[in-house]
LUMNU-392596 format. One record per residue (C-alpha): residue number from 1; x, y, z. Coordinates in nm, 2 decimals, decimal comma, padded with zeros to 4 digits. Layout:
<nubas>
sero / x / y / z
NUM / X / Y / Z
...
</nubas>
This chain:
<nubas>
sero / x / y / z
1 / 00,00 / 00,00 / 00,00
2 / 00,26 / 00,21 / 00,09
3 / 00,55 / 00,18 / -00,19
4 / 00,46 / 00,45 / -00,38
5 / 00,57 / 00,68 / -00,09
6 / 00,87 / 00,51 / -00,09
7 / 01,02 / 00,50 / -00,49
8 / 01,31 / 00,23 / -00,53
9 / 01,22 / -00,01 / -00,21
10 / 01,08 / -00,34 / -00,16
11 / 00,88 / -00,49 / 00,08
12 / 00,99 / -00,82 / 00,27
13 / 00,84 / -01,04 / 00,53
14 / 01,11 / -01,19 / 00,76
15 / 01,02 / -01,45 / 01,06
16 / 01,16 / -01,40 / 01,35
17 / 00,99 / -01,63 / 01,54
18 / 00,73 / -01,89 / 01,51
19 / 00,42 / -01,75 / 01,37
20 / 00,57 / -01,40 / 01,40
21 / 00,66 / -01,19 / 01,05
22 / 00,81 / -00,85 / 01,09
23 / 00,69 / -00,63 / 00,79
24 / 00,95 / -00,40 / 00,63
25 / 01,07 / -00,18 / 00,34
26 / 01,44 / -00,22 / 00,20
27 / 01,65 / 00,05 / -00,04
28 / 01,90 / 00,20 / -00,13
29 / 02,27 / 00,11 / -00,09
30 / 02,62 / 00,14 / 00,14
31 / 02,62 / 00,08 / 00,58
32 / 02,30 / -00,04 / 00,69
33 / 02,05 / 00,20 / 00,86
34 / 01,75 / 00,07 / 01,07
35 / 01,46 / 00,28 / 01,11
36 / 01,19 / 00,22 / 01,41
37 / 00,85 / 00,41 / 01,37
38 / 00,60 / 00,51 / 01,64
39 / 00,23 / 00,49 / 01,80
40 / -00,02 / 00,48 / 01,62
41 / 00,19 / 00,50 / 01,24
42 / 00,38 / 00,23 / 01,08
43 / 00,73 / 00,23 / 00,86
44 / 00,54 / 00,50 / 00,64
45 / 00,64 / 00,77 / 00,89
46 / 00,99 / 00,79 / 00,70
47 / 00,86 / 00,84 / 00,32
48 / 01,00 / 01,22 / 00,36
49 / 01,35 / 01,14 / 00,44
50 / 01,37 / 00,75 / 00,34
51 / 01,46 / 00,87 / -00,01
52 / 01,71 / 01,08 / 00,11
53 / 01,90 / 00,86 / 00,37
54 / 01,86 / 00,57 / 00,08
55 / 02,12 / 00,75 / -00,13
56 / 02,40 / 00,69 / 00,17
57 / 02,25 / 00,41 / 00,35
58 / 02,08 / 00,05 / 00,28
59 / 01,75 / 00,15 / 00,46
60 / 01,53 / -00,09 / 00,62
61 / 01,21 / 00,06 / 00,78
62 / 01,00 / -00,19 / 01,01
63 / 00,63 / -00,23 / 01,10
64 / 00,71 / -00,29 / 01,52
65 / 00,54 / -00,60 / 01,63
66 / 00,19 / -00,52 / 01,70
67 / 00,19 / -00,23 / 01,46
68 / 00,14 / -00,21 / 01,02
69 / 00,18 / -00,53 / 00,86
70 / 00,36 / -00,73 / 01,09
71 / 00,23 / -00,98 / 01,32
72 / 00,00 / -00,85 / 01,58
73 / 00,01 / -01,20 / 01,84
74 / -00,16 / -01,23 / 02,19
75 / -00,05 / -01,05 / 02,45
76 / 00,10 / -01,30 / 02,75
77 / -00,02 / -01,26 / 03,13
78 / 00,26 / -01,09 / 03,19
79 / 00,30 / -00,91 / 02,85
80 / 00,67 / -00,99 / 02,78
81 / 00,61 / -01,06 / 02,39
82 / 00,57 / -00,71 / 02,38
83 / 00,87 / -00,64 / 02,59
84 / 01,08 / -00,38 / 02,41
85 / 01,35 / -00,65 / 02,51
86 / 01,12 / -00,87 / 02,28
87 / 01,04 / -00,61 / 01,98
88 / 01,45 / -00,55 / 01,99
89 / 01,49 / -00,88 / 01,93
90 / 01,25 / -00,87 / 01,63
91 / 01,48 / -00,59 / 01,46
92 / 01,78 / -00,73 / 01,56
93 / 01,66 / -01,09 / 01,38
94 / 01,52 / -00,88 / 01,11
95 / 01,86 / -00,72 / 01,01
96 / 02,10 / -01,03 / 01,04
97 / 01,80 / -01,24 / 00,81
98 / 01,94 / -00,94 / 00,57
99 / 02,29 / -00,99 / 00,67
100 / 02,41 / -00,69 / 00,89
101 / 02,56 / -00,82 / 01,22
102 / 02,59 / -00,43 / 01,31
103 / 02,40 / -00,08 / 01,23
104 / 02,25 / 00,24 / 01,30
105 / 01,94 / 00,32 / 01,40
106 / 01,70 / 00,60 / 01,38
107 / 01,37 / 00,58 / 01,59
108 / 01,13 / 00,77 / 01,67
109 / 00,87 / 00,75 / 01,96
110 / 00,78 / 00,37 / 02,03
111 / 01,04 / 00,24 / 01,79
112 / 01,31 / 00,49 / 01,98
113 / 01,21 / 00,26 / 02,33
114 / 01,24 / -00,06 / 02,12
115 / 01,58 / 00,10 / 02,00
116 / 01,71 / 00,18 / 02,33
117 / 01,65 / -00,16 / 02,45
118 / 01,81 / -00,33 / 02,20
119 / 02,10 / -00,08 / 02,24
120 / 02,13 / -00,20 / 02,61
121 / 02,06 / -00,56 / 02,52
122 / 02,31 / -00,61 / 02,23
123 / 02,60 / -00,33 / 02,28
124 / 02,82 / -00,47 / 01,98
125 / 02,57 / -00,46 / 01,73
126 / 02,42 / -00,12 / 01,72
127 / 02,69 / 00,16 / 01,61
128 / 02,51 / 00,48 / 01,58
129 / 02,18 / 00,58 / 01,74
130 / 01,91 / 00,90 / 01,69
131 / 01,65 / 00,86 / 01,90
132 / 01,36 / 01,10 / 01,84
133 / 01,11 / 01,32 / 02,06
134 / 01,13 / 01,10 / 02,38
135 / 01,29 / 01,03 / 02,73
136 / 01,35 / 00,79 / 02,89
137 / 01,03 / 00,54 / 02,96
138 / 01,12 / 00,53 / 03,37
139 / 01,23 / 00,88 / 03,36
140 / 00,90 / 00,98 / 03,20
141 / 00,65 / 00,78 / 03,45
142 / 00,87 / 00,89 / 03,72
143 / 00,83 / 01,20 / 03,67
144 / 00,43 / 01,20 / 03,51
145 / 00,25 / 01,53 / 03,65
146 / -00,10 / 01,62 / 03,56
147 / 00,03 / 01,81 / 03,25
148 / 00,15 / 01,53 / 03,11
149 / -00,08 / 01,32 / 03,20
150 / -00,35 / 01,51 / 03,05
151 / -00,11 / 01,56 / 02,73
152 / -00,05 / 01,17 / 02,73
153 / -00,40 / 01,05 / 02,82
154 / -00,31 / 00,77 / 02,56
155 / -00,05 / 00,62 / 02,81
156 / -00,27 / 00,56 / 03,05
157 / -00,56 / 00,44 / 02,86
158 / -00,37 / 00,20 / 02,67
159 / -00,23 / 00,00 / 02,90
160 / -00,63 / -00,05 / 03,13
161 / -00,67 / -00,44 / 03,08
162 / -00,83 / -00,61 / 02,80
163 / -01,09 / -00,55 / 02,62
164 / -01,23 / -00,23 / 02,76
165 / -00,94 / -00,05 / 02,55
166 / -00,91 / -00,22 / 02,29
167 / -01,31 / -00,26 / 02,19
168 / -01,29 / 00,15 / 02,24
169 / -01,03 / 00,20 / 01,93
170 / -01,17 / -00,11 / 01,71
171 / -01,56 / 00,10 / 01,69
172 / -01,39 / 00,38 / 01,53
173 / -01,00 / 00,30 / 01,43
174 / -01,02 / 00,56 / 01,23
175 / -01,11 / 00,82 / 01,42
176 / -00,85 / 00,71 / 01,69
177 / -00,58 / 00,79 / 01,46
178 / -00,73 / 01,12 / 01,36
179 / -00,81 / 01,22 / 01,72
180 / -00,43 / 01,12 / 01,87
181 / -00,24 / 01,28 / 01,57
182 / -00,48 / 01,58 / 01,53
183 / -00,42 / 01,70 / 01,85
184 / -00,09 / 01,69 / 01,86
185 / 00,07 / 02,10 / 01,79
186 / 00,07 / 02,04 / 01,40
187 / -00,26 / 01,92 / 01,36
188 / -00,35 / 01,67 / 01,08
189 / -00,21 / 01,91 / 00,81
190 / 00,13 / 01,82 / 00,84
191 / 00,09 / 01,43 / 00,73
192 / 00,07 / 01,31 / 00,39
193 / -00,32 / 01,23 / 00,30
194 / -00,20 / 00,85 / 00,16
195 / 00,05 / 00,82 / 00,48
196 / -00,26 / 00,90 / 00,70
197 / -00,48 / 00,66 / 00,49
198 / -00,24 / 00,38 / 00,57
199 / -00,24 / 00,45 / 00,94
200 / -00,59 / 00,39 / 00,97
201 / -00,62 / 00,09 / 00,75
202 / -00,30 / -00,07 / 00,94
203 / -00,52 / -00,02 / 01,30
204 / -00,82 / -00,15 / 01,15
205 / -00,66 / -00,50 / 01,11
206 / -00,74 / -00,73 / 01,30
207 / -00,55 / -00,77 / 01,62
208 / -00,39 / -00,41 / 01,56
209 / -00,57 / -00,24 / 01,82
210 / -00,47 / -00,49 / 02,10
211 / -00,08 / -00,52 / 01,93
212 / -00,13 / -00,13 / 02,06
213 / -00,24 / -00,21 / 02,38
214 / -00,02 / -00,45 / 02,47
215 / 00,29 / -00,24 / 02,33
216 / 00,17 / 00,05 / 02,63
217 / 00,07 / -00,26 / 02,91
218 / 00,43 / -00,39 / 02,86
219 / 00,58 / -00,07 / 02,89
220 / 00,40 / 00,02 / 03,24
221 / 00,54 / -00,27 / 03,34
222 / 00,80 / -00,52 / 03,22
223 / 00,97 / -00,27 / 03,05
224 / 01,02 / -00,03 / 03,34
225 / 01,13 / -00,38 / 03,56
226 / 01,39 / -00,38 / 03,28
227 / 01,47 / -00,04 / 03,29
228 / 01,55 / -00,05 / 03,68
229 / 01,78 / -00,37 / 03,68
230 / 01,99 / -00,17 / 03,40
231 / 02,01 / 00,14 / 03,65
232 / 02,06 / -00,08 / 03,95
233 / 02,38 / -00,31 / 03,76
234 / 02,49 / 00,04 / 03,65
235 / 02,43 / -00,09 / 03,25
236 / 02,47 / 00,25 / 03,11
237 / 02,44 / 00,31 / 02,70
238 / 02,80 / 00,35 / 02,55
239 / 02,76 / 00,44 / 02,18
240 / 02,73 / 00,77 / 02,02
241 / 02,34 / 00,89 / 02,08
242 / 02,21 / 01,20 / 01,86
243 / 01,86 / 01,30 / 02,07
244 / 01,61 / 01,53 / 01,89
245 / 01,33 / 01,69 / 01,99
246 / 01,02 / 01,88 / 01,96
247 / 01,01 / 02,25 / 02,08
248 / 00,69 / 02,27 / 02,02
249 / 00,57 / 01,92 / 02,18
250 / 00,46 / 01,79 / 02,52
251 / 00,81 / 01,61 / 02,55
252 / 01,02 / 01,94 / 02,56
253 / 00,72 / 02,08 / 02,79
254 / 00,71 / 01,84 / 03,02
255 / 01,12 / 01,67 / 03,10
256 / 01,45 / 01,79 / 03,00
257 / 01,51 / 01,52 / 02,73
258 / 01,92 / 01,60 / 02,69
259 / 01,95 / 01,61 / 03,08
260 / 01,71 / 01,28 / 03,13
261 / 01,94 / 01,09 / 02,85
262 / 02,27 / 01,20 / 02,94
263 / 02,17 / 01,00 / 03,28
264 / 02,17 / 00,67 / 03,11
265 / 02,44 / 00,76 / 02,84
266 / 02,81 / 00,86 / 02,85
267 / 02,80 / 00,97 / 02,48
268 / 02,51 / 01,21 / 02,43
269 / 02,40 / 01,53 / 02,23
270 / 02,13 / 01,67 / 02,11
271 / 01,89 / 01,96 / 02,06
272 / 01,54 / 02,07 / 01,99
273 / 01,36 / 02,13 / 01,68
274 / 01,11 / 02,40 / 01,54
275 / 00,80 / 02,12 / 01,52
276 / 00,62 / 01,92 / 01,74
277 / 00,63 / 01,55 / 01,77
278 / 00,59 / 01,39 / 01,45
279 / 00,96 / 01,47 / 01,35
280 / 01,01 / 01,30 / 01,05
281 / 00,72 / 01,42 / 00,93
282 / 00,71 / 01,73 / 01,03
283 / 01,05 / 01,88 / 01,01
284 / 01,23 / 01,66 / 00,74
285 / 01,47 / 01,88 / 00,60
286 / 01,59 / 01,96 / 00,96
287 / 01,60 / 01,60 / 01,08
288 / 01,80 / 01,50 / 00,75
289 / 02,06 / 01,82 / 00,85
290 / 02,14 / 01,67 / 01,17
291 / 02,14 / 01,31 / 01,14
292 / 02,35 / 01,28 / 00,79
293 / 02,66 / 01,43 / 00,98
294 / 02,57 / 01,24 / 01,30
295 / 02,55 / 00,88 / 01,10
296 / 02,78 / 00,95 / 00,85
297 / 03,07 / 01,05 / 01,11
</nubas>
């Protein structure tokens, strides 16, 4: 659906697990570059700079787990299949099935918590990371206020237990994904009309709304177990991290994203930039300026 947004790619499914195929989008040619989309969007969220980073990079843009048109399981009790430790793994099987032991990755949202997970999880692999328009996941619940939390509502309805949530977004999946994004500082005119169009036909398939879910239940908890054992065995990230931002979002609002990073990393920079959330999107032509040098270094 999507590949006329993205001219010169081709779509592959790749198993990574028994009954579980991550989606993707490969193109372009030289050191392998992963890309790692967020809630409620899919690999499309890249067709304005994809093009771009495919003239220096081989690109590969994934549908998380849950999310597009990869597999969208059962959530377990305890909702580790959704674990970013889990999703990591999906990218991480997803890139040697194409034959990179070792990459970059740029991430945005979700995909940036998958990313920084699989960062911490499998130091040698990952060489470069951008990690866009978030915190840390146990810096930002530590630190939730009502601003935030009336900003992030989604956080917290996400992860309520199954179904009430997830029967909510499947009467209208449509309309949920009009609803989040339009209310975000740049409204809905800032997205591509056939980008939007294939974020609400990827959450009206089935099992997308709970894939969803269970992405938010697993961070409120599993995750954030995770999170702590790495800040209680002092497991501290060690590559070079570019972090971007929002001025105009609730992320720069509400935490001090360089500060909250530069706790967990010893090789950090960053800044914000003039858009709101949807980076990549949004503020292409600025993202590209920032993370060519960064990746390319």
């Amino acid at each position: 659906m999507t590949m006329t947004l993205f001219p010169g790619f081709q779509p592959q499914h790749i198993t990574v697990a028994p009954g579980i195929d991550i989606h993707a989008i490969v193109g372009g040619s030289g050191p392998p570059l992963l890309l790692l989309h967020g809630h409620p969007q899919t690999h499309a969220i890249w067709h304005r700079v994809a093009p771009v980073l495919a003239q220096h990079f081989t690109v590969v843009a994934c549908d998380l787990r849950g999310y597009g048109d990869s597999s969208k399981p059962p959530g377990d009790v305890d909702h580790a299949n959704y674990s970013k430790r889990t999703m990591a793994f999906d990218a991480l099987t997803v890139m040697r099935a194409l034959g990179f032991d070792s990459f970059s990755v740029l991430a945005h949202d979700r995909g940036a918590r998958v990313a920084h997970r699989l960062a911490v999880d499998h130091p040698e692999v990952v060489r470069r990371m951008a990690l866009l328009d978030i915190a840390p996941t146990l810096a930002m619940y530590a630190q939730t206020n009502e601003d935030f939390a009336r900003a992030y509502w989604h956080w917290f309805f996400l992860i309520q237990p199954a179904p009430l949530p997830e029967r909510l977004i499947e009467a209208d999946p449509a309309a949920y994904v009009v609803d989040v994004m339009g209310r975000r500082s740049g409204g809905l005119k800032v997205f591509d009309p056939q980008a939007l169009s294939e974020y609400q036909r990827c959450l009206s398939l089935p099992g997308a709304a709970h894939g969803l879910c269970e992405d938010y239940r697993a961070a409120a908890g599993i995750d954030l177990e995770h999170d702590r054992e790495d800040r209680e065995h002092g497991r501290r990230l060690a590559l070079p991290l570019l972090v971007l931002w929002g001025e105009q979002g609730v992320v720069h609002r509400c935490f001090d994203p360089l500060k909250e990073w530069q706790a967990v990393a010893d090789d950090v920079r960053g800044e914000a930039l003039p858009c709101g959330h949807y980076i990549a999107e949004e503020a292409p032509d600025a993202l590209l300026d920032r993370v060519l040098p960064f990746l390319t270094d």
